[in-house]
C-alpha positions as CSV (number, residue, x, y, z in Angstrom):
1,X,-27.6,-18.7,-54.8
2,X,-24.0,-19.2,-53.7
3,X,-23.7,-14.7,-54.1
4,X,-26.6,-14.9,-51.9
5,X,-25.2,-16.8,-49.1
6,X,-21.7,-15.3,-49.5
7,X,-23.6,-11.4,-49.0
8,X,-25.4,-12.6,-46.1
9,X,-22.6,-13.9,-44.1
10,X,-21.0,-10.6,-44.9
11,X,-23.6,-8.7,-43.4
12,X,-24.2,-10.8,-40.4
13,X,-20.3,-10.3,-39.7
14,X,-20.4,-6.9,-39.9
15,X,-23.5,-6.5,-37.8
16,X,-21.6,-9.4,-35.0
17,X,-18.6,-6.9,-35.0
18,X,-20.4,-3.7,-34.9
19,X,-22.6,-5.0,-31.9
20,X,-19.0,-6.2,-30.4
21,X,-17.6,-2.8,-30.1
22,X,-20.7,-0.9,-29.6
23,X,-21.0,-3.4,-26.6
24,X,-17.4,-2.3,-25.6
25,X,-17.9,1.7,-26.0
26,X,-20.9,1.7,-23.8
27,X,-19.1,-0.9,-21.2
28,X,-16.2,1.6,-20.9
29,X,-18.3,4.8,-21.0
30,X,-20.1,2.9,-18.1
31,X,-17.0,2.0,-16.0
32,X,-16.0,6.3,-16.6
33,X,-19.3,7.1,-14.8
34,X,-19.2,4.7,-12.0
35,X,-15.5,6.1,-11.4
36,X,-16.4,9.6,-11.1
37,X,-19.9,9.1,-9.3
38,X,-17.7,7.0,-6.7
39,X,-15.6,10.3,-6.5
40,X,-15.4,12.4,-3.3
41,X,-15.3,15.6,-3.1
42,X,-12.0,15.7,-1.3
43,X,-12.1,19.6,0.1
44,X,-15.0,18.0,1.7
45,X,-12.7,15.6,4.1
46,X,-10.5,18.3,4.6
47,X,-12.8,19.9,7.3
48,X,-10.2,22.0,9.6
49,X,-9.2,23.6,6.6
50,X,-5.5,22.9,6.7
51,X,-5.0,21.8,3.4
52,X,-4.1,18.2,4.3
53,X,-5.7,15.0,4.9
54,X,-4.4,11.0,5.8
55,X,-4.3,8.5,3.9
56,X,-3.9,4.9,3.7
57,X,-0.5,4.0,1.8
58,X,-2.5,0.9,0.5
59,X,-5.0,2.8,-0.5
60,X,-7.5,0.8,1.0
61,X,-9.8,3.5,2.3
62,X,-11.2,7.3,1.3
63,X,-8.8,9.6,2.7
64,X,-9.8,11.3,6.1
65,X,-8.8,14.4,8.6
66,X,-7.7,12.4,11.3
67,X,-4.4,11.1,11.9
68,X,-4.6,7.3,12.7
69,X,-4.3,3.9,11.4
70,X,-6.1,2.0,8.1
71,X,-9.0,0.1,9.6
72,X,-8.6,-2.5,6.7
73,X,-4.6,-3.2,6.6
74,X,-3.9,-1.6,10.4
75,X,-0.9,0.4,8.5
76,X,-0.4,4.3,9.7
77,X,-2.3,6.6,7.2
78,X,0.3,9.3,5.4
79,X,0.0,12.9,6.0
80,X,-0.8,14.4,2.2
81,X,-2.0,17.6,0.5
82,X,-5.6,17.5,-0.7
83,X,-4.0,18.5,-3.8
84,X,-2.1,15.1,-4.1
85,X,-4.9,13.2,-2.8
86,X,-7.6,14.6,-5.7
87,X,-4.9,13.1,-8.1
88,X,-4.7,10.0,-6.1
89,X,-8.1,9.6,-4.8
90,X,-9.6,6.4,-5.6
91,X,-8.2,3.0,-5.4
92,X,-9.0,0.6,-8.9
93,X,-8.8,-2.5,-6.8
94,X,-7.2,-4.3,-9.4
95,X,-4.0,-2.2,-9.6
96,X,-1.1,-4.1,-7.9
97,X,-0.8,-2.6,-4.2
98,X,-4.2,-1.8,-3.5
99,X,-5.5,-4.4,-0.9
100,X,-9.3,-4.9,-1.3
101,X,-9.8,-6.1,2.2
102,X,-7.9,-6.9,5.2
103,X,-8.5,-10.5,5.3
104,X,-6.7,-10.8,1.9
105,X,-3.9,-8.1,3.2
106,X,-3.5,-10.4,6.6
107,X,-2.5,-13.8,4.1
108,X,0.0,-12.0,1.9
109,X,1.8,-10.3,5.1
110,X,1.6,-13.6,6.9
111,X,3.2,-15.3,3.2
112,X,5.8,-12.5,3.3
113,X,6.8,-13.0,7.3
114,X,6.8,-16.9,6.2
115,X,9.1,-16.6,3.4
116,X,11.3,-13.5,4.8
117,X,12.3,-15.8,8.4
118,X,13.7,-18.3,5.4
119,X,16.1,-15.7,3.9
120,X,19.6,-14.6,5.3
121,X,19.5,-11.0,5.5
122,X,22.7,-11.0,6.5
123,X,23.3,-11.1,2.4
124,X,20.1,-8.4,1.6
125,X,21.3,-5.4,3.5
126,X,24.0,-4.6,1.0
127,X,24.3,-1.0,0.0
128,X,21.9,-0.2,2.7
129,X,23.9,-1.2,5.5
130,X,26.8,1.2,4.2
131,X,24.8,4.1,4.3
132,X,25.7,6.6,7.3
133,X,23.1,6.8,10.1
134,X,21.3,3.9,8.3
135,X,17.6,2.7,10.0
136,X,18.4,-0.9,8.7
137,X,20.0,-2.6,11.8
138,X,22.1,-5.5,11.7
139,X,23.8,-8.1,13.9
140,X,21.9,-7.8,17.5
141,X,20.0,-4.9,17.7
142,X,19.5,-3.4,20.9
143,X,16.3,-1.4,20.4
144,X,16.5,0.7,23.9
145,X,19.5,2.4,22.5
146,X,17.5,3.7,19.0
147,X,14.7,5.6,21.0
148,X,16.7,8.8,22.3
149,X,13.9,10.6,22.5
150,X,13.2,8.3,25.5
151,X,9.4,8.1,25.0
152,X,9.4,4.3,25.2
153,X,8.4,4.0,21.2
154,X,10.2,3.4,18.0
155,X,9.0,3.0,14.4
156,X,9.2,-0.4,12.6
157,X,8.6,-1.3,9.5
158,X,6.0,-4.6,9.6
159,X,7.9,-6.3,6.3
160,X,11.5,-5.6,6.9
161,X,11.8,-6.0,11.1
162,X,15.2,-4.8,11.4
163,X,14.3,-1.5,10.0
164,X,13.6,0.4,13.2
165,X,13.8,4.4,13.5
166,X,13.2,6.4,16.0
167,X,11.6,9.0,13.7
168,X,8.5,8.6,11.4
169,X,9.2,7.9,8.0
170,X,9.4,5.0,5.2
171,X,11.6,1.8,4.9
172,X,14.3,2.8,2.5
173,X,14.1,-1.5,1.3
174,X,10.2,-1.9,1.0
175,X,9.3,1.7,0.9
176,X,6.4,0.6,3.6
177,X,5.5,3.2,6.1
178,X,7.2,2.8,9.4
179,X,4.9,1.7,12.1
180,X,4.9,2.9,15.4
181,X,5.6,0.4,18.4
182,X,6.0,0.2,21.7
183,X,10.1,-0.8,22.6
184,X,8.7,-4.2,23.8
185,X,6.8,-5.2,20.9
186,X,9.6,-4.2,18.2
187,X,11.9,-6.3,20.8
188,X,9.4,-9.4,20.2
189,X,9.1,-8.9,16.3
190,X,12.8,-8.8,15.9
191,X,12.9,-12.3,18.2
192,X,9.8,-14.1,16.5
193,X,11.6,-13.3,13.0
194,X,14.8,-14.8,13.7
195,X,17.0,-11.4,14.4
196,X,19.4,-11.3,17.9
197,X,18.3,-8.4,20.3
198,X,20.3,-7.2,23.4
């Protein structure tokens, strides 16, 4: 009697565990089909045929044709090749730096402007502020003189305000893409986050 028990709650175990990972197998085979049925074709997107489309740092969108800005975060989408986008393509929402939507975006960048008018970044510039020609301004910045191009426009990054360049490009702290502002409304970032302006 005892042999008999001791058989039988071998074989349910192994028919619990096999169920378990057959359960798994078909969960993740599953998750591989819904990944690449939610693929686009991405020479689709690319409709002038110029072998590069925009995309949304963030990730939070399909990648288009059209130069612009990320109608969930409001950050400028990247000029890539549709070669680096196929690679890139889809977003797994639950990697770090993908923002699912742009409520949940708003409240971290709202978090980060709350704790970054806190700290002295008169102690965070560091090796950045020694490099030559450096877009990380410090003591008062006087924004007019920073657009020589004279179109009334600079590029500021929305993290790290006193980044500020009058070309396109990336924040050499965050790595955020520069955003493009109007002289007046860098002027009033830099004030609202605590930095001196001329």
């Amino acid at each position: 009697m005892k042999q008999i028990i001791k058989i039988t709650s071998i074989t349910l175990t192994i028919m619990f565990l096999s169920t378990m990972m057959l359960s798994a197998q078909m969960g993740n085979m599953m998750h591989k089909e819904n990944k690449t049925d939610n693929m686009m074709d991405i020479s689709k997107v690319d409709a002038n045929k110029d072998g590069v489309v925009y995309q949304c740092p963030m990730k939070c969108e399909e990648p288009t044709d059209k130069e612009g800005d990320c109608a969930k975060c409001g950050m400028k989408l990247s000029k890539i090749s549709v070669d680096n986008a196929k690679t890139d393509m889809k977003c797994d929402s639950t990697k770090k730096g993908c923002c699912a939507d742009k409520k949940a975006m708003d409240n971290k960048h709202e978090k980060m402007n709350m704790d970054h008018s806190k700290m002295d970044h008169s102690k965070m510039m560091g090796e950045h502020a020694q490099m030559s020609n450096s877009i990380v301004r410090e003591g008062t910045i006087d924004v007019a003189s920073i657009d020589k191009n004279n179109d009334g426009k600079v590029f500021q990054d929305p993290m790290d305000w006193n980044v500020i360049s009058d070309l396109e490009g990336d924040c050499p702290v965050c790595g955020m893409t520069l955003k493009e502002v109007t002289i007046e409304q860098a002027v009033s970032n830099l004030k609202k986050h605590g930095f001196e302006t001329k």
